[in-house]
C-alpha positions in Angstrom: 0.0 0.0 0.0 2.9 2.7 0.5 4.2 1.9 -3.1 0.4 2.6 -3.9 0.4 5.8 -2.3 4.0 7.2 -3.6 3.8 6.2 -7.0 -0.5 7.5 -7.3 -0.4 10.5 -5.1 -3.1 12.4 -6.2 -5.5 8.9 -7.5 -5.0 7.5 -3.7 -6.4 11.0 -2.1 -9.1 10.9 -4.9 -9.8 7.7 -4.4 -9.9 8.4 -0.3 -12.6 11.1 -1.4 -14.6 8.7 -2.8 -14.7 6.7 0.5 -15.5 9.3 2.5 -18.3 10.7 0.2 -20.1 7.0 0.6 -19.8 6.7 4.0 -21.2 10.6 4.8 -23.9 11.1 2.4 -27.3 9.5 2.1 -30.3 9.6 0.2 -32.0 13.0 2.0 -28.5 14.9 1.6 -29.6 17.7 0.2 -26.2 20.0 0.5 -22.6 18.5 0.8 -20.1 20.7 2.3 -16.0 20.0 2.1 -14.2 21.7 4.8 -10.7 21.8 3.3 -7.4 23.6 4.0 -6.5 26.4 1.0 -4.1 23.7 -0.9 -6.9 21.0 -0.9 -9.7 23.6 -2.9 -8.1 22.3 -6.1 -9.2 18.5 -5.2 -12.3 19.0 -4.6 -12.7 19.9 -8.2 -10.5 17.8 -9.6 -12.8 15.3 -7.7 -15.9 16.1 -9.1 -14.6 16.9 -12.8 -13.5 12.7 -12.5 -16.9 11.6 -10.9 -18.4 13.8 -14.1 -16.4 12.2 -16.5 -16.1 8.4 -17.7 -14.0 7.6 -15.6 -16.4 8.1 -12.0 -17.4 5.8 -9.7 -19.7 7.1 -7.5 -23.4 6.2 -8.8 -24.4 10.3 -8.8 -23.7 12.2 -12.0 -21.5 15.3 -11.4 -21.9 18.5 -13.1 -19.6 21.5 -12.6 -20.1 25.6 -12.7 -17.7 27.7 -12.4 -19.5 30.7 -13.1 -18.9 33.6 -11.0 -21.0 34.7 -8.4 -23.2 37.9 -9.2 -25.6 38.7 -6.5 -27.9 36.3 -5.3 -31.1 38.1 -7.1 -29.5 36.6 -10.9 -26.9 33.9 -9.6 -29.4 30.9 -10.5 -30.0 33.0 -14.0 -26.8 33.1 -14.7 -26.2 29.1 -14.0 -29.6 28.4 -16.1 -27.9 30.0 -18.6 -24.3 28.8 -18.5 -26.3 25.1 -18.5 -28.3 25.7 -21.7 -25.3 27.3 -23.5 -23.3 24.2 -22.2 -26.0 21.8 -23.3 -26.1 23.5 -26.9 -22.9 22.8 -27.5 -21.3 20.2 -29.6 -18.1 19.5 -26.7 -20.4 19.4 -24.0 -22.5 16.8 -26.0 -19.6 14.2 -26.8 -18.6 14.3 -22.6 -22.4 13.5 -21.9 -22.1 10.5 -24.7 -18.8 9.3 -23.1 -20.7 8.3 -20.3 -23.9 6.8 -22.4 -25.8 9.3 -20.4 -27.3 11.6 -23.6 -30.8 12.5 -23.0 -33.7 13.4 -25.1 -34.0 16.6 -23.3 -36.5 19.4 -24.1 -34.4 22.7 -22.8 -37.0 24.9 -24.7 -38.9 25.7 -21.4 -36.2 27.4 -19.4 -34.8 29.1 -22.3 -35.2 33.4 -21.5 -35.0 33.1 -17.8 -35.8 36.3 -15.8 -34.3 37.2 -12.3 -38.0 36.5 -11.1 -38.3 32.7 -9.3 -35.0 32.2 -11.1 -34.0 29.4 -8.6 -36.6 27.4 -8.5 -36.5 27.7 -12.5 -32.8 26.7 -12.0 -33.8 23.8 -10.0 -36.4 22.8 -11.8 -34.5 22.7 -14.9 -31.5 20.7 -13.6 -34.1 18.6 -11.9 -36.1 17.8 -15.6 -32.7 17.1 -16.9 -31.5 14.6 -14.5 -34.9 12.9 -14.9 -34.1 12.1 -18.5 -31.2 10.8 -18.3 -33.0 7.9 -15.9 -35.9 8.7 -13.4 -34.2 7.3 -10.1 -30.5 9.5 -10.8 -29.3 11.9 -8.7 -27.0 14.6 -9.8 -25.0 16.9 -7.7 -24.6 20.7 -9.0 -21.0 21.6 -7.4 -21.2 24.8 -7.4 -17.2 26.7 -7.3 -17.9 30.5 -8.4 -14.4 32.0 -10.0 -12.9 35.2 -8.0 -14.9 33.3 -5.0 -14.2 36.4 -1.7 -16.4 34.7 0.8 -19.1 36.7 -0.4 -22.5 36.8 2.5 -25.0 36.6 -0.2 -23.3 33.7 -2.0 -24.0 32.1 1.1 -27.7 33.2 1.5 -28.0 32.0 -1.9 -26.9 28.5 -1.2 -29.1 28.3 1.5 -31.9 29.4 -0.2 -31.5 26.9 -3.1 -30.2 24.1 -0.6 -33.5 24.1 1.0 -36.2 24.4 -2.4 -33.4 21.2 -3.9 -35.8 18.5 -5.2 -34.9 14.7 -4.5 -33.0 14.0 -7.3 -30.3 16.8 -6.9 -27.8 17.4 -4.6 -25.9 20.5 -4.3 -22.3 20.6 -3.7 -20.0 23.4 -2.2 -16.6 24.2 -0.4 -15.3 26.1 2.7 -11.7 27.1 3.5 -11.0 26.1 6.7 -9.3 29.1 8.1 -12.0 31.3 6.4 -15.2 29.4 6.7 -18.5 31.5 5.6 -20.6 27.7 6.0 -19.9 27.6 9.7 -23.8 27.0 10.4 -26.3 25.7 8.2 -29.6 26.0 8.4 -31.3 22.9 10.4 -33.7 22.6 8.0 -31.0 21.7 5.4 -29.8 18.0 5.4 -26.0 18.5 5.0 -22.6 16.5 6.0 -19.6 17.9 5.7 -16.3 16.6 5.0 -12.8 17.2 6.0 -10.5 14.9 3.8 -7.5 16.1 5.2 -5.8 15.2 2.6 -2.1 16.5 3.2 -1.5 18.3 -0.3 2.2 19.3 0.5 3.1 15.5 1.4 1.3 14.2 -1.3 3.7 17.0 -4.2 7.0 15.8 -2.3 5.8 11.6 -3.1 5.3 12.8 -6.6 8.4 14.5 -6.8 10.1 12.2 -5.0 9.0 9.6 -7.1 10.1 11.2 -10.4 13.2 12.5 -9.2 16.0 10.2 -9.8 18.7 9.7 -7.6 21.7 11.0 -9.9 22.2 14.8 -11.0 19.6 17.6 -10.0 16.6 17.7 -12.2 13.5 20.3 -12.6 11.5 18.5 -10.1 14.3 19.7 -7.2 13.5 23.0 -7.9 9.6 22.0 -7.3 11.2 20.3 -3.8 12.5 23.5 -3.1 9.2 25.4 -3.9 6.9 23.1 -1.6 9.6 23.7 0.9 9.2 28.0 0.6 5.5 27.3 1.0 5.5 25.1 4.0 8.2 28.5 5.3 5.7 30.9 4.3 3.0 29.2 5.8 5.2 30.1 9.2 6.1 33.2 7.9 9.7 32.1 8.5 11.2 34.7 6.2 14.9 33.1 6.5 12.9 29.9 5.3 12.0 31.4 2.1 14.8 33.4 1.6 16.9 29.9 2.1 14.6 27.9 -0.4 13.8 30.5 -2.7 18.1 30.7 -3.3 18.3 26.8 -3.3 15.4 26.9 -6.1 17.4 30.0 -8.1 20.6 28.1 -7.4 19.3 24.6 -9.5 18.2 26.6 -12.4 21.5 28.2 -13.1 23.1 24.9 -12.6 20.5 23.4 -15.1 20.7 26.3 -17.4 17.7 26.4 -18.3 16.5 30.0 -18.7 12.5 29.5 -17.7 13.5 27.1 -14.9 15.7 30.1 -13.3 12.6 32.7 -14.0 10.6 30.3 -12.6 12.3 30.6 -9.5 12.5 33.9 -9.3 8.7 34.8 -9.4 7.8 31.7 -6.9 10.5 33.6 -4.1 9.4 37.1 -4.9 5.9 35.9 -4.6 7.2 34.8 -0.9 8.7 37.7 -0.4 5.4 40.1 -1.5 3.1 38.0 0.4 5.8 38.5 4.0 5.3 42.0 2.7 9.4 42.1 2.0 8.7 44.5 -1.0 12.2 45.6 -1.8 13.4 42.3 -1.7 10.6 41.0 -3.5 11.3 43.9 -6.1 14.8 42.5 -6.6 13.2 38.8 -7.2 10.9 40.2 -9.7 13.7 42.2 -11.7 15.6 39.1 -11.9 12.8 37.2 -13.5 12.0 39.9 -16.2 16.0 39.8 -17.1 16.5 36.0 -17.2 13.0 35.7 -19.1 14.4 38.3 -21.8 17.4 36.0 -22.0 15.6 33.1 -22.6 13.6 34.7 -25.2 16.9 35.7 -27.3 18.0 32.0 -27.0 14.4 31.1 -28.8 12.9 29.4 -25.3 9.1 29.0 -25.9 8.2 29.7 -22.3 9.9 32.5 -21.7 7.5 35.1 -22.9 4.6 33.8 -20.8 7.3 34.1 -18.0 8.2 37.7 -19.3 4.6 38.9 -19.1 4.3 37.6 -15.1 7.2 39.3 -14.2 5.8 42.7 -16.0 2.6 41.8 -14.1 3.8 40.8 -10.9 6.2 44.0 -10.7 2.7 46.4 -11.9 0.9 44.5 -8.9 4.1 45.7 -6.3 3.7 49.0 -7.6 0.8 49.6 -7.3 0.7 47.9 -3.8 3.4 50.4 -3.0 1.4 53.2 -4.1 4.4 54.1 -6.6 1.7 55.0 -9.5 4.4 56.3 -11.8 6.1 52.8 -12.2 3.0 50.8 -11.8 1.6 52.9 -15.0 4.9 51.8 -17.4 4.6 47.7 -15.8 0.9 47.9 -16.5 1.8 49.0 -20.0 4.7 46.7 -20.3 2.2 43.5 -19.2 -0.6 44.9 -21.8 1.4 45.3 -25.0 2.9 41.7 -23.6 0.0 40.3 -23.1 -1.4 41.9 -27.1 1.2 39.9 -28.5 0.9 36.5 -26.6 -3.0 37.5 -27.8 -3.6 37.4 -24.3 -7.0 39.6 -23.9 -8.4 39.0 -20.6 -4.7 39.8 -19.2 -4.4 42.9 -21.9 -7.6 44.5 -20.7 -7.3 44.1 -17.0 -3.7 45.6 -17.1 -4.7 48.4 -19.6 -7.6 49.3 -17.0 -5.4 49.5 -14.4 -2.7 51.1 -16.3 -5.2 53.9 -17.3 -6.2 54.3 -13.5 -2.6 55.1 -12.5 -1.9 57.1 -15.4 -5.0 59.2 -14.2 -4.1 59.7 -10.6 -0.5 60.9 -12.1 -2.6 63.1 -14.3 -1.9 61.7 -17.9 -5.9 61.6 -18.5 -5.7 62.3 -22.0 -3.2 59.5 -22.6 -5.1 57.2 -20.4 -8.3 57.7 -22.3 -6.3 57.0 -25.4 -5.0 53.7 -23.6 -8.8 53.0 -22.9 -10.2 53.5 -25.8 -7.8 51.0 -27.9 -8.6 48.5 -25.2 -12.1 48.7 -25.7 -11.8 48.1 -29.5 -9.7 45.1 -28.9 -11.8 43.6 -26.2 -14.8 44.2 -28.6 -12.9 40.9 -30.6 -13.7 38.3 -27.2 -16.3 36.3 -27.4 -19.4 37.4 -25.7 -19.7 34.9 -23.0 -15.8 35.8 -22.2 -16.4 39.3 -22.1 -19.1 39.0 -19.5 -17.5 37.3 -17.3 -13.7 39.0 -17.8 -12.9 43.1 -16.4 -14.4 44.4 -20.0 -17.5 45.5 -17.7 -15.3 47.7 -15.3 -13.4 48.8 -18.3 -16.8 49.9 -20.2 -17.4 51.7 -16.6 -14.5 53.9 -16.6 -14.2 54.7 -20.5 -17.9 56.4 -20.3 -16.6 58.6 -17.1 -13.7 59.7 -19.4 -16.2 60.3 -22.6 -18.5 61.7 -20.4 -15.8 63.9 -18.9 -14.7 64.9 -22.9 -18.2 65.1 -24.0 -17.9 61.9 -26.1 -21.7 61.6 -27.0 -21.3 59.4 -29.6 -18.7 56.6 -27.9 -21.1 56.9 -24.4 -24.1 55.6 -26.8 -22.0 52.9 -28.4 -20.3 51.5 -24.7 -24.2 52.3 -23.3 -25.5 50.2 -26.2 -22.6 46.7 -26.1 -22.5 47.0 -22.5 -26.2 46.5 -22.2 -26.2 44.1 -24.5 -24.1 41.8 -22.5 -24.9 42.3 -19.2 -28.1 43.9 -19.3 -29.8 47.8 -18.8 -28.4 47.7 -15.1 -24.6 47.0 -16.2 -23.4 49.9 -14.4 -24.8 48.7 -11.0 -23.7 45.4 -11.8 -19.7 47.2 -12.4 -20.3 48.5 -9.0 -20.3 45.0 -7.2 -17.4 43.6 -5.2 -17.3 40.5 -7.6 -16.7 42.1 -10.4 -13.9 44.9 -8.7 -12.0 42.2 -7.1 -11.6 39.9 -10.1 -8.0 40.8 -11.3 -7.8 43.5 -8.9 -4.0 43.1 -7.2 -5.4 42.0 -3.4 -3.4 44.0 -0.2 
């Protein structure tokens, strides 16, 4: 069984999962609640995509949303909506086959969904569906909003939905231990939850350890020496990753591998930012944007994707530091990056942000300018990825600036696509915390 465990890290604390999930819930569950550690969030999804797939186990069918959460007035709306687009299309269709599971669904009913009784719409519709894939199975909705912040009405809204759930679906959400928002449930809610302690940093050192041969140093001791910063900045032992960090740094010179040594360098200037060592961080960050220009004159594939981090990561510190100046050209160096990697969703958010500094250092013309290109480019995403990316805060702040310049015509035109896409009340919506903290750097 240890050989088992070593050489199928990650299948053995699936496969534990599964146990667990058997032995805790019953027929009446109605809301299923993991209680995991910050390193074990990823699991729990990777759990359900498996027990969704062909490859599940468990006798419940699995379906996934990652939608981000709203409000809870149009969060069921939004889900009805992500499910029909998903059922229409043609990917979506060959993963239901794989499973032998295709239905002869009718989705015409739930189509045009208003924010009125949208969650017992939602539940009624995921309820009909289940039904015809076979009358007596149960499917569990696990429910993982992107840019999740613990938001209070994301809560209310599970609860709300958790106690209309019909008997053939289950709903399925996590809490992070050290910042639970689930402590108590409703007693009129049938839950169990589930702590799989699963020991995520143990279970990356029996893969590494695994693949890591005994001889000369390879990538994977550089990955060692990551796991080992995080465990140090888990104690906020800043010797501890200042030690690691240069052990990692130290096997990527040695290697000579360009994108290994960047690597490095963001993962211990990361450490260093989150300890709040700025200045040191600073330096880590420098490093990476040098050695990532070096790779890319020696042709290294990876080396602009780790070029445009270290642009980003040094905008974030900047900004962080309140040093608006500097922020404004690594904001500029991460969008025109990001352009050319055809990178959007990165090229708007830093453009927005880029345009925000430039205004408090009073270049509004040329942040306007900046604006304005990012708009037309962001026009080119695909609706569903424009709703759910910063294109709505970046529609906000271009009309202030037209508005500002008396810009009649481009207010009716942002007016007119952003209403479009996110509806007549887009501007409240921009106003949200979901929306503001999605690539907003965190403090």
């Amino acid at each position: 069984m240890a050989a088992f465990k070593e050489e199928n890290a990650i299948t053995y604390r699936i496969e534990k999962m599964r146990k667990q999930w058997s032995k805790s819930v019953q027929n009446d569950t109605q809301l299923i609640k993991w209680s995991v550690n910050q390193d074990e969030v990823r699991m729990v999804q990777a759990f359900s995509l498996l027990e969704g797939s062909e490859n599940g186990k468990l006798p419940e069918f699995f379906l996934n949303f990652q939608v981000p959460f709203s409000n809870k007035e149009s969060y069921a709306k939004d889900l009805t909506e992500f499910w029909l687009q998903l059922w229409n299309s043609t990917e979506a269709r060959k993963e239901v086959e794989s499973r032998n599971v295709l239905p002869d669904w009718d989705d015409a009913p739930f189509k045009n969904i208003t924010e009125k009784d949208n969650i017992p719409i939602f539940l009624k519709c995921m309820s009909s569906f289940t039904r015809a894939i076979f009358k007596r199975q149960v499917l569990v909705l696990n429910i993982m909003p992107l840019a999740y912040d613990r938001n209070p009405e994301f809560r209310e809204w599970v609860f709300e939905c958790a106690k209309a759930i019909p008997e053939n679906l289950r709903l399925m959400i996590y809490d992070v231990a050290d910042f639970p928002i689930f402590e108590k449930i409703p007693r009129e809610i049938d839950h169990v939850t589930i702590s799989p302690d699963l020991e995520m940093g143990k279970a990356m050192r029996e893969m590494l350890t695994a693949g890591s041969g005994a001889g000369s140093q390879s990538a994977l001791d550089i990955n060692v020496c990551l796991f080992n910063m995080a465990d140090a900045l888990k104690d906020k032992d800043v010797s501890g990753v200042h030690h690691w960090g240069k052990e990692a740094v130290k096997i990527g010179k040695k290697l000579k591998n360009k994108s290994l040594e960047a690597t490095a360098y963001l993962a211990y200037g990361s450490g260093l930012f989150q300890l709040r060592k700025t200045d040191d961080a600073i330096q880590q960050y420098e490093a990476a944007e040098k050695i990532s220009k070096q790779g890319i004159e020696e042709q290294d594939v990876t080396a602009p994707t780790l070029l445009l981090q270290s642009y980003n990561f040094l905008a974030s510190l900047y900004y962080y530091k309140k040093k608006r100046e500097k922020a404004a050209a690594y904001y500029k160096k991460t969008a025109e990056a990001a352009l050319d990697q055809n990178n959007l969703m990165v090229y708007l958010e830093s453009s927005r942000l880029g345009a925000e500094m430039m205004r408090k250092t009073g270049e509004r013309k040329k942040a306007f300018s900046w604006l304005k290109k990012a708009y037309e480019n962001g026009q080119h995403l695909p609706v569903e990825t424009q709703k759910f990316s910063s294109m709505l805060l970046l529609c906000q702040t271009l009309e202030d600036f037209a508005e500002d310049y008396n810009e009649k015509k481009l207010t009716g035109e942002i007016d007119k696509h952003a209403s479009k896409i996110w509806g007549n009340d887009w501007r409240e919506l921009a106003k949200g915390k979901t929306y503001k903290n999605l690539m907003t750097p965190q403090t």
